[in-house]
C-alpha positions in Angstrom: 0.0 0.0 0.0 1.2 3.7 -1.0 1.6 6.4 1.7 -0.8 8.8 2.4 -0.3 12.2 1.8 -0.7 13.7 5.4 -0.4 17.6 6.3 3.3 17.2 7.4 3.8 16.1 4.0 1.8 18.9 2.4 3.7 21.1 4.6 7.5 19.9 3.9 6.3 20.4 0.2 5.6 24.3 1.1 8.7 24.4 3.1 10.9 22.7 0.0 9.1 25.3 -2.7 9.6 28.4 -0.5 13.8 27.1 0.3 13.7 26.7 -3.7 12.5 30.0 -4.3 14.7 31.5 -1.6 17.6 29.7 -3.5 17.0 31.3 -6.8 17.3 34.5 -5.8 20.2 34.2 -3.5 22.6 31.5 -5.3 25.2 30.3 -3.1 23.8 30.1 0.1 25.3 26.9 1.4 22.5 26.6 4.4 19.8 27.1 1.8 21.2 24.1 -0.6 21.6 22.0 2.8 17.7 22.7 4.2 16.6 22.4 0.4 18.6 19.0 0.4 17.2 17.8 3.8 14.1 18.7 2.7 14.2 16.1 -0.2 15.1 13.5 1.5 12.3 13.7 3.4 9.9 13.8 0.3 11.9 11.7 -1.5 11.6 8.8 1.4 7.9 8.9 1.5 7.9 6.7 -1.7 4.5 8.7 -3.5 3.5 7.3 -6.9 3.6 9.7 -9.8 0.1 10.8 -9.6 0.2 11.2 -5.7 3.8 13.4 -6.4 1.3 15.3 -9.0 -1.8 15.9 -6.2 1.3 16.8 -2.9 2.1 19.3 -5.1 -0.8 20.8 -6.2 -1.8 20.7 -2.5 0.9 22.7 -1.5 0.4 25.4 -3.8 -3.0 25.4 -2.8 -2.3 26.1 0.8 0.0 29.6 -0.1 
């Protein structure tokens, strides 16, 4: 069975779009590329099929 797609998650997604943004505008930041790094571990661990990658995302955006 394929994890669900709980708040924390939508959450880490916010936090891994804001660090990316962040990152783009301030290149070189070594503590940004480490949280944006950390960060996608964590997403990257939770083992989400394409389509649930697909609705985390769109969830997160939704919650801005």
């Amino acid at each position: 069975m394929r994890n669900a797609i709980t708040e924390d998650l939508v959450e880490t997604q916010r936090e891994w779009d804001a660090t990316y943004r962040q990152l783009a505008v301030q290149p070189g930041r070594t503590a940004l590329r480490r949280r944006l790094l950390q960060l996608s571990r964590v997403l990257a661990g939770e083992r989400l099929s394409p389509a649930q990658k697909a609705e985390l995302r769109q969830r997160a955006r939704e919650g801005r």
